[in-house]
C-alpha positions in Angstrom: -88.0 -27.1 7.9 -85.3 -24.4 7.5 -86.0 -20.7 6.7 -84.8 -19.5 3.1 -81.8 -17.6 3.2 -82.1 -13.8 3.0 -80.8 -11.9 -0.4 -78.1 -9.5 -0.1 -79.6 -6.1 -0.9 -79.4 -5.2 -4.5 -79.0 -1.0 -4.8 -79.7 0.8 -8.0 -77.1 0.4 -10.6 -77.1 4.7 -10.5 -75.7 4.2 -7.1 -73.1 1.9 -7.6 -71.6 4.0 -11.0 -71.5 7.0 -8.7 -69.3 5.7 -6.1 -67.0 4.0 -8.3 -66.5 7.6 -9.9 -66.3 9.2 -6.3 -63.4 6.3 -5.3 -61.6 6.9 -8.9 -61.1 10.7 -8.3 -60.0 10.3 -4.7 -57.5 7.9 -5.9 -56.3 10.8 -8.8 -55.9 13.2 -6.1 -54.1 11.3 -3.7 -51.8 10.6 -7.0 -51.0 14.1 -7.6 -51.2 16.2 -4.7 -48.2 14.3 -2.1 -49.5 15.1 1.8 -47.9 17.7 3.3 -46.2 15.0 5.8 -44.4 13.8 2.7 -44.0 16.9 1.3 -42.7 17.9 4.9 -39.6 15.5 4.9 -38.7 15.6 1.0 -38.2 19.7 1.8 -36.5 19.3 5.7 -34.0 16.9 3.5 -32.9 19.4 0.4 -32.7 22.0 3.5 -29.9 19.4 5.2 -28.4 18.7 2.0 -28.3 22.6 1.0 -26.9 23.5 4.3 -23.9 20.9 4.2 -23.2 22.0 0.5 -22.9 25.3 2.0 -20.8 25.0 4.9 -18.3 22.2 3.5 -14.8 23.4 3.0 -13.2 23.9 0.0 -9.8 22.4 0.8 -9.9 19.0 2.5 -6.7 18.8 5.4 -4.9 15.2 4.1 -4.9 12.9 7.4 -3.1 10.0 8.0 -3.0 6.7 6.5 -5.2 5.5 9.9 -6.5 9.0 10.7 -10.6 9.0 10.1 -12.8 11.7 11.8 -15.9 11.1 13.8 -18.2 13.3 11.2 -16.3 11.3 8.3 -17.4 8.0 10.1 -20.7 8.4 10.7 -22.4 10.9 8.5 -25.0 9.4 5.8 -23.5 11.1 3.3 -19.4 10.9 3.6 -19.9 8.4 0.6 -22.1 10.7 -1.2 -21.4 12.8 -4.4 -22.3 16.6 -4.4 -25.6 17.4 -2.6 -28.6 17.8 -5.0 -26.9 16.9 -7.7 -29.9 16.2 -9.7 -31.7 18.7 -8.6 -32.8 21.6 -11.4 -32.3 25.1 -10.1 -33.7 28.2 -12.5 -30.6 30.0 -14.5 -27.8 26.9 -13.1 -25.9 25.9 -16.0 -25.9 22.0 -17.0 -23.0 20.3 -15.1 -20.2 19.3 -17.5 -20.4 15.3 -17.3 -18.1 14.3 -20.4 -15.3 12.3 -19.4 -11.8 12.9 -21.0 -11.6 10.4 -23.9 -10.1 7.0 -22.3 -6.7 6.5 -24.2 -6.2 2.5 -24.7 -2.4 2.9 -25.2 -2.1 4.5 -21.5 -3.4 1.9 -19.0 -3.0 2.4 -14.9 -3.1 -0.7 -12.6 -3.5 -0.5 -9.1 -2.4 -3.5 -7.6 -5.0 -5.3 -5.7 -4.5 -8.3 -2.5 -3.4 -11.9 -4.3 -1.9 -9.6 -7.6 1.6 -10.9 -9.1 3.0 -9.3 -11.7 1.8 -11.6 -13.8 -1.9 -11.2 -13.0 -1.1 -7.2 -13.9 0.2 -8.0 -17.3 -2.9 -10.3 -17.7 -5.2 -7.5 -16.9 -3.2 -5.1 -19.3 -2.9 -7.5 -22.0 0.2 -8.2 -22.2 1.9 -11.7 -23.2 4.0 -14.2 -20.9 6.7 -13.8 -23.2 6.5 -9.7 -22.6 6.6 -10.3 -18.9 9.6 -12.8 -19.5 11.7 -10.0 -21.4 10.6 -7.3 -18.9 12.2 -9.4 -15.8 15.4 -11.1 -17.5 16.1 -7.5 -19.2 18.2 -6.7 -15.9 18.6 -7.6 -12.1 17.2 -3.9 -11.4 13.9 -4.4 -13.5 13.6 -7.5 -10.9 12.2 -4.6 -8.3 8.8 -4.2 -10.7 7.7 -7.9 -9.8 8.3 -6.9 -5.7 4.8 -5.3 -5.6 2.8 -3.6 -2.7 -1.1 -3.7 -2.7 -2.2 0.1 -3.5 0.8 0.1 -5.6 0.4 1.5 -9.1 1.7 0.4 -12.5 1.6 2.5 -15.5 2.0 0.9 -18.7 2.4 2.8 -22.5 1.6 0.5 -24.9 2.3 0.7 -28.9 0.1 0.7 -31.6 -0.2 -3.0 -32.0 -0.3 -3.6 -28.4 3.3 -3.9 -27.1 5.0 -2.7 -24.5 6.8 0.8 -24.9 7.3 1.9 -21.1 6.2 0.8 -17.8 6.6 2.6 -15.2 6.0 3.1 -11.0 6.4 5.2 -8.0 7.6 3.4 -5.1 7.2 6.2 -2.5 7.4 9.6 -2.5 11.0 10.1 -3.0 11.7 7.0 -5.8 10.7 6.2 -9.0 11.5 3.3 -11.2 11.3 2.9 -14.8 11.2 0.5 -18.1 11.5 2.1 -21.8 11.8 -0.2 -24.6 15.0 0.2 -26.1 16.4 -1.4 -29.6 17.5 -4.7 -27.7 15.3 -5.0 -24.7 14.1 -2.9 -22.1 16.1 0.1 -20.5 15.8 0.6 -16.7 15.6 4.2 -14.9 15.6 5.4 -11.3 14.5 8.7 -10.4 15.4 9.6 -6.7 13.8 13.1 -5.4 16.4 14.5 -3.1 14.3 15.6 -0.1 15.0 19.3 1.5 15.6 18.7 5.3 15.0 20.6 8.2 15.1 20.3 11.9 12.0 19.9 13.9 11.6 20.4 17.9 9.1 18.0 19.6 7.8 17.7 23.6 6.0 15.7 25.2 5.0 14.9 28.9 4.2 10.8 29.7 0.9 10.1 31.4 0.6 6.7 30.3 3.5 5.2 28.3 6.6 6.6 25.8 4.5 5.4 22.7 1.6 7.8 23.5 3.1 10.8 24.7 5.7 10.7 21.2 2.5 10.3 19.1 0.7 12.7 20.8 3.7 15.0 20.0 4.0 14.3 16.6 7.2 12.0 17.2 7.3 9.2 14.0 6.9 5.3 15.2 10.8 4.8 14.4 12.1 8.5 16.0 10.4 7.0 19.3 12.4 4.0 19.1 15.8 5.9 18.6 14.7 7.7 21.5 14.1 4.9 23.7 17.8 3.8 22.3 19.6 6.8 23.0 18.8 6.8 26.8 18.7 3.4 26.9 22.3 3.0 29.0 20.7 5.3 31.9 16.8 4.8 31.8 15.3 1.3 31.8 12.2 2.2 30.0 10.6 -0.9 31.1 10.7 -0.4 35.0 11.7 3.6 35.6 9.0 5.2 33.1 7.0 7.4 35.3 3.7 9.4 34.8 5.2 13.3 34.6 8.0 12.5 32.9 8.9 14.6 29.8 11.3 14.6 26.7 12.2 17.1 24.2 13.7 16.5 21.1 15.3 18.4 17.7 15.1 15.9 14.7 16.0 15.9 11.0 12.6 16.1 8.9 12.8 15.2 5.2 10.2 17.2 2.8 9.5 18.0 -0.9 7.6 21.2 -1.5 5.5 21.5 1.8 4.5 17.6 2.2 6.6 15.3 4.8 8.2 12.5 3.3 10.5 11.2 6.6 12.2 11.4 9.3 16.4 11.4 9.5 18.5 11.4 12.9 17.8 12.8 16.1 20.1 15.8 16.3 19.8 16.3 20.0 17.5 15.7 22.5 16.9 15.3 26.5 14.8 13.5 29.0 13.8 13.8 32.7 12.6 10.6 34.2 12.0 10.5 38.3 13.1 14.1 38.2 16.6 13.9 36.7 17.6 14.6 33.6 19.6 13.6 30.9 21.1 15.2 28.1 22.1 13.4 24.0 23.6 15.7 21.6 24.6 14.0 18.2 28.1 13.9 16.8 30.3 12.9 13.9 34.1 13.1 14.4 36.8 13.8 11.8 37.2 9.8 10.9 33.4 9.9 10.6 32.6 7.6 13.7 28.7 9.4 15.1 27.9 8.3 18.5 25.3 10.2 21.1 27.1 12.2 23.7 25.9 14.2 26.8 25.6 17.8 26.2 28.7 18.2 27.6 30.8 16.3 26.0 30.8 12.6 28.1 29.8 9.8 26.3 26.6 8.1 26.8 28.0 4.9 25.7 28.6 2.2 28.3 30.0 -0.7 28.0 26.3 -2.2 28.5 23.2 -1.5 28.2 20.8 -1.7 30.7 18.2 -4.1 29.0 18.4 -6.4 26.4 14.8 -6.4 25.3 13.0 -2.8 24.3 9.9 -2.4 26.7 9.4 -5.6 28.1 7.6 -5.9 31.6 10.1 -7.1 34.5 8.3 -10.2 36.0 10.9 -11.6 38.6 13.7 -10.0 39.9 17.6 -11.5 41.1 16.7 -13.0 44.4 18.8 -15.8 46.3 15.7 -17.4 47.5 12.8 -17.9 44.9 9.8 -20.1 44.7 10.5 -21.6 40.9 7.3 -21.6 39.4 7.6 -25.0 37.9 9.8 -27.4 40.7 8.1 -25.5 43.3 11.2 -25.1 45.2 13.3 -22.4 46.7 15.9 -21.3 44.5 18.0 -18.7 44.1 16.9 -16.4 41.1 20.3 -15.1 40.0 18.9 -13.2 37.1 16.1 -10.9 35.6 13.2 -12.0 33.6 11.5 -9.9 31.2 8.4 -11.3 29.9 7.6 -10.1 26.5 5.6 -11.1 23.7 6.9 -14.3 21.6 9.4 -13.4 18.9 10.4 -10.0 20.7 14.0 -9.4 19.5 17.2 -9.8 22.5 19.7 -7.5 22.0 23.5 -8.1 23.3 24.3 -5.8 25.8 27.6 -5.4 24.9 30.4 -6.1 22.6 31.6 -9.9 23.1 32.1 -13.3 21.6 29.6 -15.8 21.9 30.6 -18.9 23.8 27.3 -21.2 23.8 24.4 -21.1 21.3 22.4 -23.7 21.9 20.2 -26.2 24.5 21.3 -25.9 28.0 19.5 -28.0 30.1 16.3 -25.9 31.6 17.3 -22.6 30.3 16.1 -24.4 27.0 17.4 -22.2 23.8 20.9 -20.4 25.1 23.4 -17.4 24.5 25.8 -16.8 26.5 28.5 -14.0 25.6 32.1 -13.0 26.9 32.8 -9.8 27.2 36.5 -9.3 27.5 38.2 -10.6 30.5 35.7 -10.1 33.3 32.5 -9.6 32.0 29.8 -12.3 31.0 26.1 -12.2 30.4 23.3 -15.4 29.7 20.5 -15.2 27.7 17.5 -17.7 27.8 14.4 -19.8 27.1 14.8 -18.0 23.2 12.5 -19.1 20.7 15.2 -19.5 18.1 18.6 -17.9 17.2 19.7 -14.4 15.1 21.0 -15.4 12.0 25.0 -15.2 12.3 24.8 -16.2 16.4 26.8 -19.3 16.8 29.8 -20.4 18.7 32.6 -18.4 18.3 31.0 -15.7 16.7 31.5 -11.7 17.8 28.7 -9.8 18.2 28.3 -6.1 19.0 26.5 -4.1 21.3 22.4 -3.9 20.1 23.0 -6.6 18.1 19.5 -8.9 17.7 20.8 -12.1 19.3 17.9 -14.1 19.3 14.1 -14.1 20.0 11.4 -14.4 23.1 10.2 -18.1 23.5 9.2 -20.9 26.4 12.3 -23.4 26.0 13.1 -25.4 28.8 11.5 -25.1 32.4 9.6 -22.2 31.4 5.7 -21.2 32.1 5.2 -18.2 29.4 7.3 -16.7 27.0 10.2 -14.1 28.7 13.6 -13.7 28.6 15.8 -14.7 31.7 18.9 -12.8 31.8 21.9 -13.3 33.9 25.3 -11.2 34.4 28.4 -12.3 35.6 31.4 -10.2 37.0 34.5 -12.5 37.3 32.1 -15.3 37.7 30.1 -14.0 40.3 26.2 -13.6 39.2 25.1 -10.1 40.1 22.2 -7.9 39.9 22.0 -6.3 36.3 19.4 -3.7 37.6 21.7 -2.3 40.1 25.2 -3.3 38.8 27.4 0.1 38.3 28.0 -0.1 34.5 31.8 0.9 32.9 32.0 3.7 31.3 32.9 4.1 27.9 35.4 7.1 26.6 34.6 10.6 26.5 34.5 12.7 23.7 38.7 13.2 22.4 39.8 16.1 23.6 40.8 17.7 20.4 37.3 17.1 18.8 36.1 18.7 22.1 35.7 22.7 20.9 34.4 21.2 18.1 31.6 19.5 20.2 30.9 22.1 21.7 30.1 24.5 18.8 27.3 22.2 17.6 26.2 21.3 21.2 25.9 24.9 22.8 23.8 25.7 19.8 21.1 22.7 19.9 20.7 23.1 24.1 19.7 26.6 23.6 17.3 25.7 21.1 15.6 23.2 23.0 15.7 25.9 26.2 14.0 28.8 23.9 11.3 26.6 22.2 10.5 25.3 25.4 9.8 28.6 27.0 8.1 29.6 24.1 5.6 27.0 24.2 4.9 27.3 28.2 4.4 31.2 27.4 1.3 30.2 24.7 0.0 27.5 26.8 -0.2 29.9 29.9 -2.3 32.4 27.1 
C-alpha cells in the first residue's frame, strides 16, 4: 500500500501579492538606474571619442594612391563620421544637415569595374541613339568610350532630357569635352600646361635600385631612365652593390603646388663598387639629345651591356658546361639571364636582323648584324616584337622580343651570345666601342649647362650631409 503523496505548501495569498510587488519594483529600478559598470564604459567611450575629436588635425596630408597609415588601418573609427555626433551638448547650435538641392539636369557618373559607355548612358538616361550621335560626331569624341574605373563623367542634360554637354577629366593636366552644337556634337580639349622645375634626389642602395629610388622620392619611370642611362657601364643585374649611391636633378611637372609628373633627367651620377660615373643631358643645334659624361664623352656605346633590364645572371660563357637537359659537357658560349616570362629583350645595338625565327634548340631566335664585324643571338623568346623579321633594321633599346622556354630550355631566360668576326666571346667582359664624343664646336656649349648641373649636385649634397650630421 503506498503512502499519499505530500501537498506542496500553500502560503497566504498576503504573502504571495507582497513579493510579486517587491520583484516588480526591483525590476523598475534596475530599468532606470544603469549600473555603474555600464555607466562606467558608456562615459570611458565619449572620453575616447572627445579626446580624438580634439587632437585630430584640421588639414589631412593627401598620400599616395597605395599610401595607407597604420592608425588609418586599424583604428575603429577611420570609417566613422564626427565623434558624438548625436550627442546634445548645452548652448551647441543644431548642426546644419540640409543638403544642397539635387539638380536633375547635372548628373556625375563615376565609372565603376564591367561599365562601357553604354552602361553610363543607361544609368543617366540617355537613349542608344544619343550614344550613337555622341561617338560618330567625330574620331576625337571616340576617346569618351576609352574609359578608366574611377573615371568620372559629367553630363548636362536639357529640359526634356537630352544631351547638352558631356564632359571628363582624364588626368590632371587634360580635359575633354562634348557641347551640343546646331548639327551634332562639338568636341573640346583643355590641356593645363604644367610649370616645371628641377628637383635633386639621393639615395644610397641597401637592398636593390627600386628601393633605394622610392625611398628617395624617385618616380617608378625616372628609376628606369636611370637604370638606362648608366646602362652601357653598370650591369644592374650583376654589379649592384649594397653602399652604392646615386644622385640625380630631374624635371618635375606641377600646377599650383600639387605634382602632376615627372620630365627628363637633367643630370645625374652614380657610384657603384666605388667608381663613379657621371650623365649630363644635352640637345645639340640639329636637336639630336643624347646623355653625355660630365665632361663632354659620350656615354653611348655601340652596345649595351645587357639586353634585358634587371634580370638575374644564371649561367655564365664557359667552354665546358654541364647542359642541364642532354646532361653533357658543352661549351656555354653565351650568357643567360633568367627573367620572368614575357620580360621585354632589348637590341644591344643598331643592326639588321638576319634570323627571326625557330632554330633548332635555341627554340624562338634573333639574331642581328651589326655592321661588318659585330653579331649578337638572342634566344628561347616567347614570341617576337612587332616589326622583328628578316631583313628588318632595328635600333639600339629596341624591344626585340620576349622571355620564354622555346627549345631545350628548363625555365624561362634569355640566352645571349656575341660574336666578334665570328668568334663567340664573353659579352660580360668584351671591351665595348665607343661611340663619338660630344662635336667639338657644341663643346663650350656643353660645358655651360654641364659646369652648372655638377655643382648643383656637389652643393646639395653637402647640404644634406651637413643636416643629417645635426
Amino acid at each position: 500500500m503506498t503512502s499519499p503523496t505530500k501537498a506542496p505548501p500553500l502560503y497566504p495569498k498576503t504573502h504571495i501579492l507582497a513579493a510579486s510587488g517587491v520583484a516588480a519594483l526591483l525590476s523598475l529600478a534596475l530599468l532606470v538606474f544603469p549600473s555603474r559598470e555600464v555607466e562606467a564604459k558608456k562615459t570611458s567611450l565619449d572620453l575616447d571619442l572627445e579626446s580624438s575629436a580634439e587632437y585630430a588635425p584640421q588639414d589631412t596630408p593627401l598620400l599616395d594612391d597605395n599610401a595607407l597609415t597604420e592608425d588609418q588601418d586599424t583604428s575603429p573609427f577611420a570609417q566613422t563620421g564626427t565623434p558624438n555626433e548625436t550627442a546634445e551638448q548645452p548652448g551647441a547650435e543644431e548642426p546644419n544637415t540640409a543638403q544642397a538641392p539635387v539638380d536633375p539636369l547635372h548628373k556625375v557618373v563615376r565609372v565603376a569595374n564591367g561599365d562601357t559607355l553604354s552602361t553610363v548612358f543607361t544609368k543617366v538616361g540617355l537613349s542608344a541613339n544619343t550614344l550613337h550621335d555622341v561617338l560618330s560626331s567625330s574620331k576625337d569624341a571616340k576617346q569618351f568610350s576609352r574609359l578608366k574605373v574611377g573615371q568620372d563623367l559629367a553630363f548636362t542634360l536639357t529640359a526634356d532630357g537630352q544631351l547638352q554637354s558631356l564632359s571628363s577629366k582624364l588626368d590632371a593636366l587634360e580635359s575633354i569635352r562634348l557641347e551640343k552644337a546646331e548639327s551634332g556634337y562639338a568636341f573640346e580639349r583643355e590641356l593645363i600646361k604644367p610649370d616645371v622645375r628641377s628637383v635633386y634626389s639621393h639615395g644610397v642602395i641597401d637592398s636593390s635600385l627600386f628601393v633605394a629610388a622610392k625611398r628617395a622620392g624617385l618616380p617608378h619611370n625616372l628609376t628606369m631612365d636611370l637604370a638606362n642611362v648608366f646602362g652601357y657601364d653598370i650591369d644592374f643585374a650583376m654589379d649592384i652593390r649594397e653602399g652604392d649611391e646615386f644622385e640625380v636633378i630631374y624635371e618635375e611637372k606641377v600646377v599650383g603646388d600639387k605634382r602632376v609628373g615627372s620630365g627628363d633627367i637633367l643630370s645625374a651620377r652614380f657610384t657603384n663598387r666605388g667608381k663613379t660615373y657621371t650623365a649630363v643631358r644635352y640637345t645639340d643645334k640639329q636637336g639630336n639629345t643624347s646623355y653625355y659624361n660630365a665632361d663632354g664623352t659620350s656615354m653611348r656605346k655601340a652596345f649595351i651591356r645587357t639586353p634585358v633590364d634587371f634580370a638575374r645572371i644564371s649561367s655564365r660563357f664557359s667552354n665546358g658546361r654541364r647542359h642541364p637537359i642532354l646532361n653533357k659537357i658543352r661549351a656555354h658560349k653565351g650568357v643567360d639571364y633568367a627573367a620572368p616570362r614575357g620580360t621585354p629583350i632589348k637590341a644591344a645595338g643598331d643592326g639588321k636582323v638576319i634570323l627571326a625565327g625557330r632554330k633548332g634548340g635555341y627554340g624562338n631566335t634573333v639574331v642581328i648584324q651589326h655592321g661588318r664585324s659585330y653579331r649578337t643571338l638572342y634566344a628561347h623568346m616567347q614570341g617576337f616584337a612587332k616589326g622583328v623579321r628578316n631583313g628588318s633594321s632595328v635600333k639600339q633599346g629596341q624591344i626585340i622580343g620576349y622571355i620564354g622556354t622555346t627549345g631545350l630550355s628548363t625555365g624561362p631566360h634569355l640566352h645571349y651570345e656575341f660574336q666578334v668576326n665570328g668568334t663567340h666571346v664573353d659579352p660580360l667582359s668584351q671591351k665595348l666601342p665607343m661611340a663619338d664624343p660630344i662635336a667639338k664646336s657644341e663643346k663650350a656649349r656643353f660645358m655651360q649647362l654641364s659646369t652648372p648641373l655638377m655643382a648643383r649636385m656637389d652643393q646639395e649634397k653637402s647640404t644634406m650631409l651637413a643636416l643629417n650630421k645635426r
